[in-house]
C-alpha positions as CSV (number, residue, x, y, z in Angstrom):
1,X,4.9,-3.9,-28.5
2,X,4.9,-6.4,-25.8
3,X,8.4,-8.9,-24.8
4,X,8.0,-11.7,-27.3
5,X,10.4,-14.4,-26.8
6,X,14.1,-14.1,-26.6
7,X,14.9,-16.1,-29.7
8,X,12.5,-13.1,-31.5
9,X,14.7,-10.5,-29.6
10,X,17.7,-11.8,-31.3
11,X,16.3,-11.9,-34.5
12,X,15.4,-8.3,-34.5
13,X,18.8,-7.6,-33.5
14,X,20.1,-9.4,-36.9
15,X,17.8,-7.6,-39.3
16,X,19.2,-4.0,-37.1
17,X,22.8,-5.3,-37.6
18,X,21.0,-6.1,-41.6
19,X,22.4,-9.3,-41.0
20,X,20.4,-12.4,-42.0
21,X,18.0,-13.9,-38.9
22,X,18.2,-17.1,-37.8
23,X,15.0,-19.4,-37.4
24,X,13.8,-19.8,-33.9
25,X,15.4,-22.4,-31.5
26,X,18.6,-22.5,-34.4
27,X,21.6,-23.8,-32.3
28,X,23.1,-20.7,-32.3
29,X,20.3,-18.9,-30.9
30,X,20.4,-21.5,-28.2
31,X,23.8,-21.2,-27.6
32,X,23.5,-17.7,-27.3
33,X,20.9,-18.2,-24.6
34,X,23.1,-20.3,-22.6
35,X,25.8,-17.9,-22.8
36,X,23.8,-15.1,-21.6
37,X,22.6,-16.9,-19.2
38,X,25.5,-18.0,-17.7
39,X,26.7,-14.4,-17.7
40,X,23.7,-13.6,-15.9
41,X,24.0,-15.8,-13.6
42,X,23.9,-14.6,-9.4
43,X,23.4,-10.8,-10.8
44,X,21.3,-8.7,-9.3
45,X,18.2,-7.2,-11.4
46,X,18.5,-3.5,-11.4
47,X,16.2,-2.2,-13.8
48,X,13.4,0.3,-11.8
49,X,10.4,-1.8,-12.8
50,X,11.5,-4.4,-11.4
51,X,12.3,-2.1,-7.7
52,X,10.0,-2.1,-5.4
């Protein structure tokens, strides 16, 4: 259980896609970061634990 980190997140998405992960803080990881958060960026959170 519990969040972990994001890079961790990704990397459990790799070994679900049975694709290699990557280590922690790789570029690529970090680049996906950035991308997501850009996308992300001025939205609204939605999800109902975070209502109030």
């Amino acid at each position: 259980g519990g969040i972990g980190t994001l890079h961790r997140r990704y990397g459990g998405c790799y070994k679900n896609m049975r694709a290699k992960p990557l280590m922690a803080q790789s570029p690529e990881y970090r680049d996906m970061e950035f991308f997501h958060q850009a996308m992300s960026n001025g939205l609204e959170i939605s999800a109902d634990r975070y209502r109030k």
